[in-house]
N, C-alpha and C positions, 0 to 999 in steps of 0.2 A: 519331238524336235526341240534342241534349245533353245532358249530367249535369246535370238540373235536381237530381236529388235531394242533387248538392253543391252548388247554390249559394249557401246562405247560407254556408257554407262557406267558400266561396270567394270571398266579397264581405269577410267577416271576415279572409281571410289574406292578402287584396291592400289594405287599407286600411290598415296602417301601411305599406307601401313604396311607394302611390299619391303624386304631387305635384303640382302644381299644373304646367300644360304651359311651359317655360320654354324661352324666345325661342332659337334657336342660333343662333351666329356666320353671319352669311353666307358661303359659300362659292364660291371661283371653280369649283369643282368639284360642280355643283349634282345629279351622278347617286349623291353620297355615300348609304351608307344611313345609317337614323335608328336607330342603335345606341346611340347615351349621349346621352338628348333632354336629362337636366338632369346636364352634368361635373360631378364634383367638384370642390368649393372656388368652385360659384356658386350661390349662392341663388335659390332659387326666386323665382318670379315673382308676387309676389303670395302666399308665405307668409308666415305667423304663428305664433306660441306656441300650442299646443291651449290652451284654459282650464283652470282647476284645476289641480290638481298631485297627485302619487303619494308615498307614503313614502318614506322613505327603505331602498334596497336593495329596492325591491318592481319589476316591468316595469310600464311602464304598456298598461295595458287600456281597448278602447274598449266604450261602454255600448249601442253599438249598430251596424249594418252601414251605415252610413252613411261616406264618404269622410273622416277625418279631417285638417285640417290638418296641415302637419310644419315641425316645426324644423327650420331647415337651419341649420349652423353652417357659417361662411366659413372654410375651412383657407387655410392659407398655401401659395402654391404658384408655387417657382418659376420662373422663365422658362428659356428656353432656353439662353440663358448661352452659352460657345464653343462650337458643334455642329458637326459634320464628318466626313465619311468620309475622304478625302483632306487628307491634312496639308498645310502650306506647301513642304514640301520636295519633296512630291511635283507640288505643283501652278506653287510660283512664285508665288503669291500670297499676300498677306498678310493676317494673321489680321483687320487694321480694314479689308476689302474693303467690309464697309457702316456703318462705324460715323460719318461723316458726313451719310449719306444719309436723306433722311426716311423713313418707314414709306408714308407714300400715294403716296409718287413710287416705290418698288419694287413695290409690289403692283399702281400702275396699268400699269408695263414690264410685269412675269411677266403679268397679263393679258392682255395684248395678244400676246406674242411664243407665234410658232408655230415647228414643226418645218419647216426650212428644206430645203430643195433642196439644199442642198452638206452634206454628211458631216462637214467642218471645223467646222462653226457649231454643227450641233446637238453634235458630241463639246466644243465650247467651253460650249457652254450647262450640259449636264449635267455636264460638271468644277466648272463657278462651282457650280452647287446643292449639286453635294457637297463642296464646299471647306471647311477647317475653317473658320470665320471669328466675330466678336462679334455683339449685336446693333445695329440701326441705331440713332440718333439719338434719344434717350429713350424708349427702349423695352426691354421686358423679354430681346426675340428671340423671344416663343413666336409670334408672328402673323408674323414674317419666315421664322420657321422653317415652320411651315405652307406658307405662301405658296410657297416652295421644293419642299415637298414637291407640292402639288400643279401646281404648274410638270411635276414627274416624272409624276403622274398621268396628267395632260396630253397627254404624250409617250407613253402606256405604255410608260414607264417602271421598272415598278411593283419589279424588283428592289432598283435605286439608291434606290429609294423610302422600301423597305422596310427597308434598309441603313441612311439616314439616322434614320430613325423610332429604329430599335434603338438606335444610336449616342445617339441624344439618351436615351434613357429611356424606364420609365413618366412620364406627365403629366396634363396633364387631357384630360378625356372627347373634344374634338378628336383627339386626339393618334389615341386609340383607336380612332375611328372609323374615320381611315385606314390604320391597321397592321390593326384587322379584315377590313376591304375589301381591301387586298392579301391576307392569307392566304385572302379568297372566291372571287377571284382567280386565283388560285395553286393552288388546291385542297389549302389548310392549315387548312381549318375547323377539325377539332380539336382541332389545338393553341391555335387562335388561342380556341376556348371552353375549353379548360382554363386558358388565362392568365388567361380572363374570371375563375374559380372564383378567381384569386388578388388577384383586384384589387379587393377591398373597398370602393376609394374610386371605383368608376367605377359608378353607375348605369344599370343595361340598360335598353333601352325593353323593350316586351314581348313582340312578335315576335322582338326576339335572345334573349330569356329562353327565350321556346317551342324555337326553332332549336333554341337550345344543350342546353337539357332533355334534346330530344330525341335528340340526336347525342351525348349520350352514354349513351344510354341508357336516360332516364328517362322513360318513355310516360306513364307516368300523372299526375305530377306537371307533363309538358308540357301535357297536355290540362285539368286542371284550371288552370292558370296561364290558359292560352284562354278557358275559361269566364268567368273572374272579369274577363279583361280585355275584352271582350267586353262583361259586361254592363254593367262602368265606361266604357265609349267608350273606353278608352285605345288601338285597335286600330281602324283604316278595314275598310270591309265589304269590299273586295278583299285586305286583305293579312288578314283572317280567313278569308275563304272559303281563298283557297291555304293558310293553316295545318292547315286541316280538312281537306285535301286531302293534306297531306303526315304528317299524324299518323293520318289512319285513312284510305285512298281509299274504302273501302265507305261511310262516312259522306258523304263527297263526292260519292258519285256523283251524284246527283240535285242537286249543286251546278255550274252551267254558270263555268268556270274566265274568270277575267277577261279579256278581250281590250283591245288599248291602250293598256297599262299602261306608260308608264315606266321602268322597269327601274331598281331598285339595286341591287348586288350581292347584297343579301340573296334578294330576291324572286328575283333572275337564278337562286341558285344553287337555292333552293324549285322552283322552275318546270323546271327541271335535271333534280331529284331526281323530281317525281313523272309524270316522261315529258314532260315539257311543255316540251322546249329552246327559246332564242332565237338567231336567227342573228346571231354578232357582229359580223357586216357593218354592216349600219345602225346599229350600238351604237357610242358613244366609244370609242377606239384600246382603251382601255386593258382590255378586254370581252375584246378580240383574245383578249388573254394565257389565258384558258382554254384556248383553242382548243387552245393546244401540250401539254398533260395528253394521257398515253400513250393514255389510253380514247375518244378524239375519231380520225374517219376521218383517213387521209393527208390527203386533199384541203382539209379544212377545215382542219388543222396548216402545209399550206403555205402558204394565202390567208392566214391568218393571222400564220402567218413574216414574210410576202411585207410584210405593212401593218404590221407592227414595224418590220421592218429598214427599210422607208424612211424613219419616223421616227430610227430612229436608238436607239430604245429594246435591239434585240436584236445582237448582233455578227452580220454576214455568216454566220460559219461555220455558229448554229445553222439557215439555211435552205436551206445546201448539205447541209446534213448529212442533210436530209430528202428535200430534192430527187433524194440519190444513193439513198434507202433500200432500193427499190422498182422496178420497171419501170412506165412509165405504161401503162394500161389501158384507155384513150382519146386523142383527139386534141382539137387546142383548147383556147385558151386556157389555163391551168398548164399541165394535161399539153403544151403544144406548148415551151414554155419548161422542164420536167420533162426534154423528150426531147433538147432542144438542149442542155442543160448535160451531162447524161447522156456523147452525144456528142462535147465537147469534153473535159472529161474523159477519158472515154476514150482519144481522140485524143492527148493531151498524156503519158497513158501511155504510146505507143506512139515517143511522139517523133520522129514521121513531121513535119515539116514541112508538106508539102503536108497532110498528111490533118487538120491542126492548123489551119491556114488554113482550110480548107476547111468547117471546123466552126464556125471562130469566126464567121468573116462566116456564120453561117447565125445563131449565137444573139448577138452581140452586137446586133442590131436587135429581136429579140422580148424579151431584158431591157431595150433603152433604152426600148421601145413602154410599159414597163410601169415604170418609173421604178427600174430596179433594174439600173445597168449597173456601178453604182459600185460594187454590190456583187460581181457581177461580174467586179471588175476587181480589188479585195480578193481576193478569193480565187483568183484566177490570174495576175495579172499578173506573176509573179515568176519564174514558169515558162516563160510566153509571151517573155519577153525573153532568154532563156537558148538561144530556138532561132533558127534563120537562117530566118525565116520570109520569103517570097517577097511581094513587091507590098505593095499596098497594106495585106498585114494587119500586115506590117513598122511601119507607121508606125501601124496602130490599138495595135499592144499596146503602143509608147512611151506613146501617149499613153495609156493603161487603166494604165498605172504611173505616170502622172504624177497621176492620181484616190488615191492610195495615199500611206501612210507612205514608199515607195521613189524619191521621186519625185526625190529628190539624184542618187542609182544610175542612175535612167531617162535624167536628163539626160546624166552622164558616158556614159553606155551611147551613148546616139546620136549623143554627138561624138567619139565612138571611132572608130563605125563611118562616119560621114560619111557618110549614108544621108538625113541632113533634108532638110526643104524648109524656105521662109522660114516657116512658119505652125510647125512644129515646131524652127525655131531660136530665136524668140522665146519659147516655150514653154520649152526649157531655159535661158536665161537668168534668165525668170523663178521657174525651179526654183532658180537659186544665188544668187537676191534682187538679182540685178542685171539686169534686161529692158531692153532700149536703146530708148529712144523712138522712136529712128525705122524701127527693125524693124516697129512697130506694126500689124498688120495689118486691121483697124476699128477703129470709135471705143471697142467697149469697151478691147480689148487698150491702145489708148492713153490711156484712165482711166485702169487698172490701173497702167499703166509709169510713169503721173504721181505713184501712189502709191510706189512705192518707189525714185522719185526727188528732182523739188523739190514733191511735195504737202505744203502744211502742214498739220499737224493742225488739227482744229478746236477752236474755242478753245471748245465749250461743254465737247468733253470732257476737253479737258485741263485747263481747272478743277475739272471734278470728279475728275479724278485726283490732284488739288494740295492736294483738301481731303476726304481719304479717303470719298472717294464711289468707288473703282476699281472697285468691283463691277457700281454704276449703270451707270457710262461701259462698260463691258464689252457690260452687256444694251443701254443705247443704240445701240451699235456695232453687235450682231448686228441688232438694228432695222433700220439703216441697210442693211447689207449685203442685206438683204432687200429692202428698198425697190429697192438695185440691180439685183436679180437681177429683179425688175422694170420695169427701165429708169433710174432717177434713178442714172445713173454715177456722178454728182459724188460721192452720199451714200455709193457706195461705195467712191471711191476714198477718201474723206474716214476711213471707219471702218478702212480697211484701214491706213492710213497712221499712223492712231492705233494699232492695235493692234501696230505694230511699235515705236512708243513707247515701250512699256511691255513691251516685254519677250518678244510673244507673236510673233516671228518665224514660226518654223512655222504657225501658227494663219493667218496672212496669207498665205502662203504657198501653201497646202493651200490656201483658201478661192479666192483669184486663179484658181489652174491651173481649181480644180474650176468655176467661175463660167462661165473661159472655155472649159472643154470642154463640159461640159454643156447650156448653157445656147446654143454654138454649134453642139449636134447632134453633138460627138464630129470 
């Protein structure tokens, strides 16, 4: 039963911090939870001046339990201003990457653009979000800066994310929402509510107020904040039931827990806590990211490695590192890919050549099956070209180095050994940015060659490179190259050709090889 016997009480000590419900920014990121429903420094929707007035040096006091109006005062606050992880020195780009470009023509690209098939695009994508840079085109940067950050969401991405977030600052209640969500995430809850304790200016909704209560320790003061919101509506009857459930289970019992529902990170982590987990399979990527917390099975840690690293969110290493941790304890499916890597591994220890072949052609087709060869190829190719490997696994590990940062070395390597065929001599030329048209061997490889020879750039992006939009033209680009990996060659030989314009040789480079290997079956 609830604490009726506090609740005048508790109508009385939630009605000076009650407000009126005020509209929140739309979000491309729409599983955010509702942790600061009114940011600081925005006025409520629909508030007013209480009536009357109080002495001077007296608090003001309400004459009855009723919800009273609140003054909200507009602080001044900010924009995002130069924000960046990566400096220009580091990146090559320039601090005005959007300071041309409209605010609705980048938030409709980051909309739009997903985690790509080639390893090149997305590691280009996630460098532009974290690049230092201004804001766009009369604009403060706090909505470009968001926009970016959940661009990273997007990706689970949620490290760089959280990186960006700190880099920028405290802000307003947006800002908050997402650096809470990463630490739910991440399983940094408590620090992420002890920061709450320091932020004054950020108003909790009141299931973060309960959470937070609670996790640090305050039960009683959690469940009374419940009651009073509760009987103000400020709280849906599902995300009160799971409160009740997480602050007393005896009290719950007799309450049947929501089915359905949604998921924010808030609720995800509530439903966590009181036995009730959700599989972050059917969840946005970015769900994944629990998964890798030490207290979660292998199994689940590596399907969800597995759905990082092909976004591009996680580096290779973290999901060899798991994949090695362990002996698999069944067969199929992971475990069948668990065992193959295991095995190649292994093999490449022993520097047996055959025994190294003989491993690889077993696991390079159960990671390509699973979109994860790249990865694969990351994490050994470098050893694999080191041995005198026999047959045809000879010319897979060139090409599993040319998926790679090595992919200059791969080249020189195979024209050392004179071991190519024509399909793997076009392939190193276009390792040294010179491919010869007429090696071309399909019409993509002769897209490609047209690009880093007489392809002209396109002239929508190269006015927006002209008239500091570089950042636009950048996200257009990966667009394009997407559309190709698709089939519209032209667009990608078009973005490829642009991006050696400007600077981004390697980027073009790495994205070519990776296009034509992957995308030809290796």
């Amino acid at each position: 039963m609830r604490a009726g016997a506090l609740l005048l009480f508790s109508l009385w000590a939630a009605a000076a911090a009650a407000s009126v419900q005020a509209q929140a920014p739309m979000s491309a990121i729409d599983w955010l939870s509702d942790t600061a429903r009114n940011p600081a420094g925005q006025p409520a929707r629909g508030a007013k001046a209480p009536p009357g007035g109080t002495a001077q040096g007296e608090a003001p006091v309400t004459s009855s339990a009723a919800v009273a109006d609140v003054t909200v005062s507009q602080l001044a606050t900010p924009g995002a201003g130069v924000v960046g992880v990566l400096s220009p020195d580091q990146t090559g780009l320039p601090q005005t990457l959007w300071s041309g470009s409209k605010l609705i023509a980048l938030e409709g690209l980051l909309s739009r653009l997903r985690p790509s098939r080639l390893p090149a695009i997305n590691d280009l994508v996630v460098m532009l979000m974290l690049a230092e840079a201004g804001p766009a085109l009369a604009s403060d940067g706090e909505a470009l800066l968001l926009a970016r950050v959940d661009q990273l969401l997007a990706r689970g991405a949620l490290e760089q994310a959280g990186a960006l977030l700190q880099q920028a600052g405290p802000g307003p209640g947006e800002r908050f929402r997402r650096a809470f969500d990463v630490a739910l995430l991440t399983g940094q809850e408590d620090r992420a509510c002890a920061d709450l304790r320091q932020r004054p200016g950020i108003r909790p909704t009141y299931p973060l107020r309960v959470f937070c209560l609670a996790r640090t320790g305050d039960w009683s003061a959690a469940a009374l904040t419940l009651d009073a919101a509760s009987v103000l509506g400020e709280v849906t009857t599902e995300d009160d039931t799971l409160l009740v459930h997480f602050l007393d289970p005896e009290m719950g019992a007799d309450l049947p827990i929501p089915k359905g529902m949604r998921p924010t990170p808030l609720t995800f982590r509530i439903l966590d806590a009181i036995g009730e987990p959700l599989p972050t399979g059917p969840l946005p990527i970015a769900f994944a990211q629990s998964d890798l917390r030490p207290s979660v099975g292998w199994k689940a840690q590596i399907e969800a490695a597995e759905r990082l690293t092909r976004a591009g969110a996680i580096p290779p290493g973290r999901l060899f590192e798991l994949y090695t941790r362990n002996k698999p304890s069944a067969s199929g499916g992971v475990w069948d890919r668990v065992a193959a890597v295991q095995a190649l591994d292994g093999a490449l220890g022993t520097g047996d050549p055959a025994a190294v072949a003989a491993a690889l052609n077993r696991a390079w087709p159960l990671m390509q099956e699973a979109g994860l060869e790249s990865a694969l190829a990351d994490q050994t190719a470098a050893r694999l070209i080191a041995l005198d490997l026999p047959g045809a696994a000879a010319s897979l590990a060139y090409r599993m180095a040319l998926l790679t940062p090595l992919y200059e070395t791969a080249a020189r390597h195979v024209s050392a050994t004179g071991r190519s065929n024509d399909k793997d001599s076009f392939l190193a030329g276009l390792a040294r940015g010179a491919p010869e048209k007429a090696a071309a061997y399909d019409e993509a490889s002769a897209a490609i060659a047209a690009a880093f020879t007489d392809r002209p750039v396109p002239e929508e992006l190269a006015a927006m490179a002209r008239s500091d939009r570089l950042g636009e033209a950048i996200l257009r680009a990966a667009e394009m190259i997407g559309n190709g990996t698709s089939g519209d060659l032209s667009q990608m030989a078009g973005a490829l050709a642009f991006l050696r314009s400007v600077g981004l040789e390697s980027t073009a480079r790495r994205a070519a090889l990776q296009a034509l290997i992957l995308q030809g079956g290796g």
